[in-house]
C-alpha positions as CSV (number, residue, x, y, z in Angstrom):
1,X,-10.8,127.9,-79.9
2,X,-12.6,126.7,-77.1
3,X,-10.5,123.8,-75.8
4,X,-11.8,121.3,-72.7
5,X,-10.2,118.5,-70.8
6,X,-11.5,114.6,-69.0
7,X,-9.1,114.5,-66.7
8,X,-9.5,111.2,-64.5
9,X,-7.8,108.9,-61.9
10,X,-7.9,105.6,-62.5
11,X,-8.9,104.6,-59.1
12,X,-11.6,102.4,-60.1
13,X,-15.0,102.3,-62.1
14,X,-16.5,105.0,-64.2
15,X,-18.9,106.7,-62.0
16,X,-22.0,108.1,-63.6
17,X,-20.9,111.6,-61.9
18,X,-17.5,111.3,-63.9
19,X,-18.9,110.2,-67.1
20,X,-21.6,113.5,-66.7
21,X,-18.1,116.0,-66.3
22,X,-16.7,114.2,-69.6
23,X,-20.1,114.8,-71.4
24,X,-20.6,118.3,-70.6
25,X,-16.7,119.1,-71.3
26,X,-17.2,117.6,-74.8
27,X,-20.4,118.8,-75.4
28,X,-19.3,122.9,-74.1
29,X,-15.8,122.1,-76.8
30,X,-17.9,120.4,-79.9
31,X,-20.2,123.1,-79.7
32,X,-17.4,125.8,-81.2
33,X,-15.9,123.0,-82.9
34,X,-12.9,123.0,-80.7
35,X,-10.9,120.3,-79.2
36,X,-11.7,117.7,-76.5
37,X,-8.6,116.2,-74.4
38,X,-8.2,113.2,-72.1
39,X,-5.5,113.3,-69.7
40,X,-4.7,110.3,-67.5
41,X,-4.2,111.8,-63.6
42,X,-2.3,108.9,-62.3
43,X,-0.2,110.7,-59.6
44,X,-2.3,109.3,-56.6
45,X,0.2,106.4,-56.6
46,X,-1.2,104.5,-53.8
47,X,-5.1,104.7,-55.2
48,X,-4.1,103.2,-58.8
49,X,-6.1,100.4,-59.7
50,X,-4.7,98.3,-62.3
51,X,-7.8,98.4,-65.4
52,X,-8.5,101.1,-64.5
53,X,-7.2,103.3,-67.0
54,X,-9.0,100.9,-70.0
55,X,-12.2,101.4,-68.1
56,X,-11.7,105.1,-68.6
57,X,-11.4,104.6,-72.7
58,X,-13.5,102.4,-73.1
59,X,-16.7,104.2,-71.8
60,X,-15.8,106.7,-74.0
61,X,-15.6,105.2,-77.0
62,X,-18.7,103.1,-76.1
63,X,-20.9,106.6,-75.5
64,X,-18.8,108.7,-78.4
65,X,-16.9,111.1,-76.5
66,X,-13.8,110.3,-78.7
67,X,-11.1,112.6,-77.5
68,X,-8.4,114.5,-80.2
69,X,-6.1,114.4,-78.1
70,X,-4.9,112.2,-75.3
71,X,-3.4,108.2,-74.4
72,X,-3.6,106.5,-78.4
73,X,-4.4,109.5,-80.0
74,X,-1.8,111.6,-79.4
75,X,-1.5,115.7,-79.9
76,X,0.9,117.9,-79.6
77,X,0.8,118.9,-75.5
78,X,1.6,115.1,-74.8
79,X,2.6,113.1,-72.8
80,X,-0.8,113.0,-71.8
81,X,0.0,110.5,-68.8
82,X,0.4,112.6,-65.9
83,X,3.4,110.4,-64.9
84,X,4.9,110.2,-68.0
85,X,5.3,114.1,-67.6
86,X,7.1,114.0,-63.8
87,X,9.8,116.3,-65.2
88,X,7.9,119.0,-66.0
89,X,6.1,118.9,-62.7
90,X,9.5,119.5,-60.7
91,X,10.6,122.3,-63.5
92,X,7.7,124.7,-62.9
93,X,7.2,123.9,-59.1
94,X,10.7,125.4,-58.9
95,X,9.8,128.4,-60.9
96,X,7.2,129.2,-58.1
97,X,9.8,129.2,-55.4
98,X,12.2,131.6,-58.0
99,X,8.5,133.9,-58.1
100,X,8.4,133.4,-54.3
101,X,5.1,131.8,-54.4
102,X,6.4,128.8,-53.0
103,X,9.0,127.0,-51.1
104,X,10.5,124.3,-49.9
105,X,9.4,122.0,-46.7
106,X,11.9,119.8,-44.4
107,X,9.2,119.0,-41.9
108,X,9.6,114.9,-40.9
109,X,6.5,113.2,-41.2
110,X,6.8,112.5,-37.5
111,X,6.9,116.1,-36.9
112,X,3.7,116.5,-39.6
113,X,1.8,114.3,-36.9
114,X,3.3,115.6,-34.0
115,X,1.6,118.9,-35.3
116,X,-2.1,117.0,-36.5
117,X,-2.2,115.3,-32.7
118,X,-1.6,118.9,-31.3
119,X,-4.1,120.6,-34.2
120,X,-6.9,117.9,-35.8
121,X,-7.7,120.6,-38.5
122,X,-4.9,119.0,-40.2
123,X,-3.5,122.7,-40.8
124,X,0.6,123.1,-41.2
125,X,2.3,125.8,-39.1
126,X,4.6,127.1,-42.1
127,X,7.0,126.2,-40.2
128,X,9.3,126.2,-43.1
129,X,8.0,129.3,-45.1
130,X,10.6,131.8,-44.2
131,X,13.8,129.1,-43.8
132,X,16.8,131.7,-45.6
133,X,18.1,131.0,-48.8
134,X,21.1,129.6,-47.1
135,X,19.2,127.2,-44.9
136,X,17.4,125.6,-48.0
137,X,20.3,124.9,-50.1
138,X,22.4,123.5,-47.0
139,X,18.8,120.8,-46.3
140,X,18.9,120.2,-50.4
141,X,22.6,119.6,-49.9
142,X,22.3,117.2,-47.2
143,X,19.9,115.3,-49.2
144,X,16.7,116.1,-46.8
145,X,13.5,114.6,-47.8
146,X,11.4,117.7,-49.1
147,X,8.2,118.6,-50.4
148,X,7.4,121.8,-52.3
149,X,4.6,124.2,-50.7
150,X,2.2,126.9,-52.0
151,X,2.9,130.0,-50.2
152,X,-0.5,131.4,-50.0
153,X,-1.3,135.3,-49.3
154,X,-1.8,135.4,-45.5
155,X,-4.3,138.6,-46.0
156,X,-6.8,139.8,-48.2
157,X,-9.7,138.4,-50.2
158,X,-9.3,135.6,-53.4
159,X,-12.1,135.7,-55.9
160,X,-12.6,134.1,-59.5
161,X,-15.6,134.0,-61.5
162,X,-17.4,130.8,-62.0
163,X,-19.2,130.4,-65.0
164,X,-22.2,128.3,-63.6
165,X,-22.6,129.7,-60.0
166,X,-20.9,133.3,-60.9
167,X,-18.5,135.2,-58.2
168,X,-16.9,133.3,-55.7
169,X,-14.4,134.7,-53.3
170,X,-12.4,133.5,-50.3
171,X,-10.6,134.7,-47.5
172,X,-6.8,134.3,-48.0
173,X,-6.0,133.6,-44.1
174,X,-8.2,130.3,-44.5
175,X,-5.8,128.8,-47.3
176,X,-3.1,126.4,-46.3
177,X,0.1,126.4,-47.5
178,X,-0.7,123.3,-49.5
179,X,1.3,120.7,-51.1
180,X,2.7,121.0,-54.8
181,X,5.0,118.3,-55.3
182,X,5.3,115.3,-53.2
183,X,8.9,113.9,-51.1
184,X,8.6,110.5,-54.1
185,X,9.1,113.4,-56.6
186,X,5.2,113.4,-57.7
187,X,2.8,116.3,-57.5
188,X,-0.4,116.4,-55.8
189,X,-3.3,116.9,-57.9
190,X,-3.6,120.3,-57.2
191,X,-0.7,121.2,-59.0
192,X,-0.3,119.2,-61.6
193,X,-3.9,120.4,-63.0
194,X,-3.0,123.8,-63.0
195,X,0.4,122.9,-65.0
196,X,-1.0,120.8,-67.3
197,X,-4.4,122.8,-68.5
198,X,-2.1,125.6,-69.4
199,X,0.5,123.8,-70.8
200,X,-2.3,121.7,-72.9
201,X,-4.0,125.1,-73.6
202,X,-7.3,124.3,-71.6
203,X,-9.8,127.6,-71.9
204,X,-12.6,125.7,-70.3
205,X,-11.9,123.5,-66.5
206,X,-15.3,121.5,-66.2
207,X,-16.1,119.6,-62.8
208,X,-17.9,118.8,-60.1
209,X,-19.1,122.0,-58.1
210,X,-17.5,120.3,-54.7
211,X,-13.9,121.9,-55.8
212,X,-15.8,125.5,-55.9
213,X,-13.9,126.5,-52.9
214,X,-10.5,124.7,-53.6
215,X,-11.0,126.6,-56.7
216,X,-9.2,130.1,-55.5
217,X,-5.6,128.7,-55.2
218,X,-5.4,126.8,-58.3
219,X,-6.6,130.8,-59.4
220,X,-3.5,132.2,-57.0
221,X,-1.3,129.6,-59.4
222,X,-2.3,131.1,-62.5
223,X,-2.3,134.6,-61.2
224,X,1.2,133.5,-59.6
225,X,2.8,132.5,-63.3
226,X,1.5,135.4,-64.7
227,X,-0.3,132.7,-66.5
228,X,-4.6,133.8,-68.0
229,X,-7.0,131.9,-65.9
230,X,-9.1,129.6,-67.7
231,X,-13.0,129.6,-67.5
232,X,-14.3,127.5,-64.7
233,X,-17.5,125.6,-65.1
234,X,-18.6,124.0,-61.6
235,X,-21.3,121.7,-62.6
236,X,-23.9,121.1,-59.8
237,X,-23.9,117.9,-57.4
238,X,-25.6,114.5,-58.1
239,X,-28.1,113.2,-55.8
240,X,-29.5,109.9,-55.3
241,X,-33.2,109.1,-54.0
242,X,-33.1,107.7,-50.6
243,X,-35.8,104.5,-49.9
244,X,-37.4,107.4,-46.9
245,X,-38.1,109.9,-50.2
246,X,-35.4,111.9,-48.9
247,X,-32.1,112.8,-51.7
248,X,-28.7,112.8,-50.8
249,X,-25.1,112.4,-52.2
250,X,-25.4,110.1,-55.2
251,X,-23.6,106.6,-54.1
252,X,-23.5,102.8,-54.4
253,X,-26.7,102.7,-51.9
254,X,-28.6,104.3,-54.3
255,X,-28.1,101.1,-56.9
256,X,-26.1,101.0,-59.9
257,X,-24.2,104.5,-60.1
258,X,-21.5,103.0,-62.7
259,X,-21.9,102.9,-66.1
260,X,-20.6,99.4,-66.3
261,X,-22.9,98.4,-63.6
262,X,-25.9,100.3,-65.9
263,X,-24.7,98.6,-68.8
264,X,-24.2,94.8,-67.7
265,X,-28.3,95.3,-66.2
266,X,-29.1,95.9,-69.4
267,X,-29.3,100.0,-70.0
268,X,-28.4,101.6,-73.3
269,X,-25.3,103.8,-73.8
270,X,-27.2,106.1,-75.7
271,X,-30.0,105.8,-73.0
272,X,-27.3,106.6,-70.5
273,X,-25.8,109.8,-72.1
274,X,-29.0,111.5,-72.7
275,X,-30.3,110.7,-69.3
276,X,-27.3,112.1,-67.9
277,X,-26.9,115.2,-70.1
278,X,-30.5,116.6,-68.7
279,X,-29.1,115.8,-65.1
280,X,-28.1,119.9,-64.7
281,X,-28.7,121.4,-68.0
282,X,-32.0,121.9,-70.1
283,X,-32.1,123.2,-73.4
284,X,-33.8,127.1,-73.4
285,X,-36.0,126.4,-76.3
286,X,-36.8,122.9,-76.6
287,X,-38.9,120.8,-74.4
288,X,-38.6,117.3,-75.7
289,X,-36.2,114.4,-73.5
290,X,-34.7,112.3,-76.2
291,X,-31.8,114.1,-77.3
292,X,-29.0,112.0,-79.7
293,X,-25.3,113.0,-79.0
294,X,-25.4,114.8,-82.5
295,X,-28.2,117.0,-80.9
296,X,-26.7,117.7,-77.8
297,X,-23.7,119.0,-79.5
298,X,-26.0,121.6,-81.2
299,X,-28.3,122.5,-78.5
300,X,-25.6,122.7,-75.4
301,X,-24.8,125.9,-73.7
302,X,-23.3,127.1,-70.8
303,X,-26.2,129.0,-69.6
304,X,-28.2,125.8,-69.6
305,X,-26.1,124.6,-66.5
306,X,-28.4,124.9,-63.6
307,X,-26.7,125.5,-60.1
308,X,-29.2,123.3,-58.1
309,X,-28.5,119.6,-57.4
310,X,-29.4,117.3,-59.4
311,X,-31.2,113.6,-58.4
312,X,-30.7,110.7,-60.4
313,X,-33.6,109.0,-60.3
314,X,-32.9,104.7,-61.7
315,X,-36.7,104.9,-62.8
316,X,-36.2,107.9,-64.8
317,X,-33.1,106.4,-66.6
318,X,-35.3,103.2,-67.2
319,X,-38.1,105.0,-68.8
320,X,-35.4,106.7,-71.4
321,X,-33.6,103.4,-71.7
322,X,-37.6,102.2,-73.0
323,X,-37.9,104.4,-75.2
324,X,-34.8,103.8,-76.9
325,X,-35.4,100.1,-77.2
326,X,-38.6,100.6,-78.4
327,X,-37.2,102.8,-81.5
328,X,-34.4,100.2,-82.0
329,X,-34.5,98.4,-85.5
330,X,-35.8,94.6,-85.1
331,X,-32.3,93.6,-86.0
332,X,-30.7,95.8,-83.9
333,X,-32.5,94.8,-80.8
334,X,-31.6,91.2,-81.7
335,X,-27.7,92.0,-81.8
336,X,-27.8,93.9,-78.5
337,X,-30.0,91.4,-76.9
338,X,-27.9,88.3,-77.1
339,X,-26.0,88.4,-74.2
340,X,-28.5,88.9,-71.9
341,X,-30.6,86.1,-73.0
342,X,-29.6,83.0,-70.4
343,X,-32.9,81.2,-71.3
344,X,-32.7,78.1,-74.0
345,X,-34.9,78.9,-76.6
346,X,-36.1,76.0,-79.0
347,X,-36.1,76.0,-82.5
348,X,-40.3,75.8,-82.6
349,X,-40.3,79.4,-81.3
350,X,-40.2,82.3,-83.5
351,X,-37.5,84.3,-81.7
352,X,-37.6,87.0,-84.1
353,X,-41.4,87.4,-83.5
354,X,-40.9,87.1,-80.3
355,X,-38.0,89.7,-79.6
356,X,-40.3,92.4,-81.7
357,X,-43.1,91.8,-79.0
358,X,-40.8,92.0,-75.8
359,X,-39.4,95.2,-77.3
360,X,-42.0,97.4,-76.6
361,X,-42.5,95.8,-73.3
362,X,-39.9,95.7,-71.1
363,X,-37.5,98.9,-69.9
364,X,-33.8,97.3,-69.0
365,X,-32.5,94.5,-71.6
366,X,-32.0,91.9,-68.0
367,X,-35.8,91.7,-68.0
368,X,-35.6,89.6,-71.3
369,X,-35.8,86.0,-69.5
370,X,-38.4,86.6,-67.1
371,X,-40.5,88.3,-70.1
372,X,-40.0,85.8,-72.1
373,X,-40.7,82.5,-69.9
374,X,-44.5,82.4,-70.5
375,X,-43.5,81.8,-74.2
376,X,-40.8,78.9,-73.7
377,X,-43.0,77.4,-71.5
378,X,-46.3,77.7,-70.3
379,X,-46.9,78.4,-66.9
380,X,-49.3,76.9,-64.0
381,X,-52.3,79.0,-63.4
382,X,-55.7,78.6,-61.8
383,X,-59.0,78.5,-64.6
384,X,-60.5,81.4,-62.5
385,X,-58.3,83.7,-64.7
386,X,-60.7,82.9,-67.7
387,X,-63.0,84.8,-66.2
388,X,-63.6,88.5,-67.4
389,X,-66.1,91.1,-66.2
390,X,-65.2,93.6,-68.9
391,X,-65.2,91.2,-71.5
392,X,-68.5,89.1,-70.7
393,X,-66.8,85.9,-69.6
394,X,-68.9,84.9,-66.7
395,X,-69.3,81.1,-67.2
396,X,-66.4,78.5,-68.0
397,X,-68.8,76.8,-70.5
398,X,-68.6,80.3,-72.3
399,X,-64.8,79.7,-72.2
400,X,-64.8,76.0,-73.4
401,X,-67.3,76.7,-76.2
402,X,-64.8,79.6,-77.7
403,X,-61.8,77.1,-77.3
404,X,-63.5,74.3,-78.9
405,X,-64.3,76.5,-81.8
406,X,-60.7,78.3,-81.6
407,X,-59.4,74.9,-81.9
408,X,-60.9,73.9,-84.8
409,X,-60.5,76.9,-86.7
410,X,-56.8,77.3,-86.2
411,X,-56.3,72.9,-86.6
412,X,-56.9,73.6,-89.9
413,X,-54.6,76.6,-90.8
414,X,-52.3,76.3,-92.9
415,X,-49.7,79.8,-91.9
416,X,-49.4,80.6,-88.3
417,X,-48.9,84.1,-89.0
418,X,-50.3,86.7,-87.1
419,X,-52.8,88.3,-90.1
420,X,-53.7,85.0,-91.3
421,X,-54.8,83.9,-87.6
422,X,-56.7,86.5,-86.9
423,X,-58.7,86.4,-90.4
424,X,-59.0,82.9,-89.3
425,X,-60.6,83.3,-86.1
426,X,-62.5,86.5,-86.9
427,X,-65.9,84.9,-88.1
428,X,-66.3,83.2,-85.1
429,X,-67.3,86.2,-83.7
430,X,-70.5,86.0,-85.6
431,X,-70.5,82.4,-85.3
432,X,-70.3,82.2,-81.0
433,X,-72.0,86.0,-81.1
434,X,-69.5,87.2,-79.1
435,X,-67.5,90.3,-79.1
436,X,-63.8,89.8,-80.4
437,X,-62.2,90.8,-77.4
438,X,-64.3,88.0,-75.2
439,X,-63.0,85.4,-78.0
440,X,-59.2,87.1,-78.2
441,X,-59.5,86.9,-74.0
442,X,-60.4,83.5,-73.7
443,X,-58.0,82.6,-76.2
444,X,-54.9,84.4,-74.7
445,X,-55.3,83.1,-71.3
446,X,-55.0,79.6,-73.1
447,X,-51.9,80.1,-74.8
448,X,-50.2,82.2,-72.0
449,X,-51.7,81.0,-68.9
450,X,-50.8,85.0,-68.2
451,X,-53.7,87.9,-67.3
452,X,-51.3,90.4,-69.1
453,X,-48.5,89.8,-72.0
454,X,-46.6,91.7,-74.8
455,X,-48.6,91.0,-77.6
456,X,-52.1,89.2,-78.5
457,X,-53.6,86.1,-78.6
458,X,-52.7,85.4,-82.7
459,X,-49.5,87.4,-81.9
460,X,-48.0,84.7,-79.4
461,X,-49.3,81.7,-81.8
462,X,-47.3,83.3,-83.9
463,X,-44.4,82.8,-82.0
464,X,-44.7,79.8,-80.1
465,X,-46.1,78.0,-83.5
466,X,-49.3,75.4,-84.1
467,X,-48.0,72.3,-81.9
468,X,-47.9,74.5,-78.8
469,X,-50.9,76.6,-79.6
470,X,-53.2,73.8,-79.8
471,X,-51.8,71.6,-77.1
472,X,-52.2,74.7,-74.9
473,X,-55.4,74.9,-75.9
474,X,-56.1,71.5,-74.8
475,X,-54.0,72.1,-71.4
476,X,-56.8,74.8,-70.7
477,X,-60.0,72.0,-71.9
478,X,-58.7,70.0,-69.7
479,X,-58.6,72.7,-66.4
480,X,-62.2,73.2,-68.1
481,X,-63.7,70.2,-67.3
């Protein structure tokens, strides 16, 4: 069973480069049905930001990565807290120094920077690696503040297969001796991992490729235990367009890069997850972009990981983040819509009407207000606007003889709906011997005191109702005159 793990640090916000690594580790398990764990990596004591962790579970839930095992759920390789499990940590750090693949470290901190001041590589001197048997239990005895260190190979050649950007290999003399377990009793993240995905069965390590060369002594670990190594799945980096054209590391100066951040200016979830699915993989056979979660889960594949970066482009996202709005029921959009609508909207409008129309027309759910302005009030514009080259409209009396007639037609209907408006106005066409698009122009500009709008000139009647249509109408006589 192919199992797969979100392991986080609740250090703050859900980066769009962390919620990518929980997609693809879903998507790779749900595939072959197998099982998709969240783990809580909360060792980091200093970096822990308190939220954090219901930041985590809540943007899962929201995009549908519900784990089967983890923090509420449960399972049976809990806790699933990494410092709920600080025993176990301890236990198996001192089965590496039994194995001789580790050992204990007196070294004062003031030595530590005694030896960074003398060496800025930051590298330790192992000065501790061959202390005798004897030494090390008179320190523990003394009650000498300790860490526990890997004890790397000093010679030879480290090498793993990746299953994204195939065989990497390192040379042993350039691993440090690094930390396993901490002097407050913790252990770094590089250890606890390792214990963890084996102890929690883990076949399948997905993240970012920047650990691709920390990778080979998590590998000396396993190999170390006597433990299988899992598959590793480096997925490539995320870049961000620069303002010059040029890409680099996806961050904050790039705009919103959280999903909260994406969210609160108005993107879909949905939107979000299929945008960021295709940022790195493609499917082998299908060429279409909208892709539900359901989908994904069929189409994904390993072999659809691509090893070259990946730019997130905020325009890109947007034009997903349309079409999804644009497929949204009418009620639907009018659910999800509400709390980003700041703008008092009275009781002559048709909001229902007028929510259909802005649908189609706008690509993030914060552009509601400003789309919607020209229909709560009309706005000030100059009576050049009436005129239309394509259309014919050449002369303002041209304009003032199709609003006269507009507003005597549409004083005396009844509906203010958008078929019967249009049947209304439609034999003025013979009437004026105009064109209905010189009429529908002239009549538009009236109403919305706008060159372009979501929706026609019988459309927003429709929504802003009779009262406003015709004293509109009269607004524009009078600019007329």
């Amino acid at each position: 069973m192919t199992v797969t793990r979100f392991a986080p640090s609740p250090t703050g916000y859900m980066h769009i480069g962390n919620l990518r690594t929980a997609l693809y580790a879903y998507l790779i398990t749900k595939h072959d049905n197998g099982r998709f764990i969240l783990r809580i990596e909360d060792t980091d004591r200093e970096r822990l930001v308190e939220g954090a962790v219901d930041v985590i579970k809540d943007t899962l839930k929201t995009t549908g990565l519900l784990w089967d095992e983890g923090p509420e759920v449960g399972g049976d390789h809990g806790p699933y807290v990494q410092s709920d499990r600080k025993p176990i940590y301890m236990e198996y750090a001192k089965k590496l120094v039994d194995l001789g693949a580790a050992y204990y470290c007196f070294c004062t901190k003031e030595r530590l920077e005694q030896l960074h001041e003398e060496d800025a590589t930051g590298g330790y001197d192992r000065h501790c690696r061959n202390l005798s048997k004897e030494e090390v239990e008179k320190n523990l005895a003394a009650g000498l503040p300790f860490v526990i260190r890997q004890k790397m190979p000093l010679t030879g050649v480290t090498t793993y297969t990746d299953a994204v950007f195939g065989e990497i290999s390192m040379n042993n003399e350039e691993l440090q001796d690094q930390i396993l377990m901490k002097a407050d009793g913790y252990p770094t993240y590089n250890f606890a991992h390792v214990v963890d995905d084996y102890l929690m069965q883990v076949t399948h390590v997905v993240r970012g490729s920047e650990y691709l060369s920390s990778t080979p002594k998590y590998a000396l670990l396993y190999d170390a235990f006597g433990w299988e190594r899992p598959t590793y799945v480096h997925l490539p980096l995320l870049m961000g367009k620069n303002a010059d054209g040029t890409v680099s590391k996806l961050s904050k100066r790039h705009g919103a890069v959280s999903f909260a951040d994406l969210v609160n200016d108005g993107v879909l979830p949905k939107a979000i997850i299929n945008y960021i699915a295709l940022l790195g993989w493609c499917p082998k056979e299908n060429q279409q972009e909208i892709f539900s979660l359901e989908d994904l889960k069929g189409l994904f594949s390993l072999d659809g990981i691509s090893k070259s970066p990946a730019v997130f482009d905020f325009e890109k996202l947007l034009w997903f983040n349309g079409e999804y709005l644009r497929a949204m029921d009418d009620a639907d959009f009018l659910k999800v819509s509400a709390r980003f609508i700041k703008s008092e909207i009275h009781e002559d409008i048709n909001k229902n009407k007028m929510l259909a129309l802005l649908k189609t027309r706008i690509s993030k759910l914060t552009e509601l207000d400003e789309k919607m302005a020209f229909f709560l009030a009309l706005p000030d514009y100059d009576k050049e606007l009436f005129l239309n080259k394509k259309n014919k409209i050449n002369e303002f009396d041209t304009v003032k003889t199709v609003l006269c007639a507009a507003k005597d037609v549409l004083t005396n209907v009844e509906s203010f709906d958008n078929d019967t408006l249009f049947a209304a106005l439609a034999p003025l066409t013979e009437k004026l011997d105009l064109k209905t698009g010189a009429i529908m122009w002239c009549i538009r500009i009236a109403v919305s005191g706008l060159s372009a709008t979501p929706g026609g000139a019988t459309e927003i009647m429709e929504v802003i109702g009779k009262e406003a249509t015709l004293a509109r109408i009269d607004c524009a006589l009078a600019k007329l005159v």
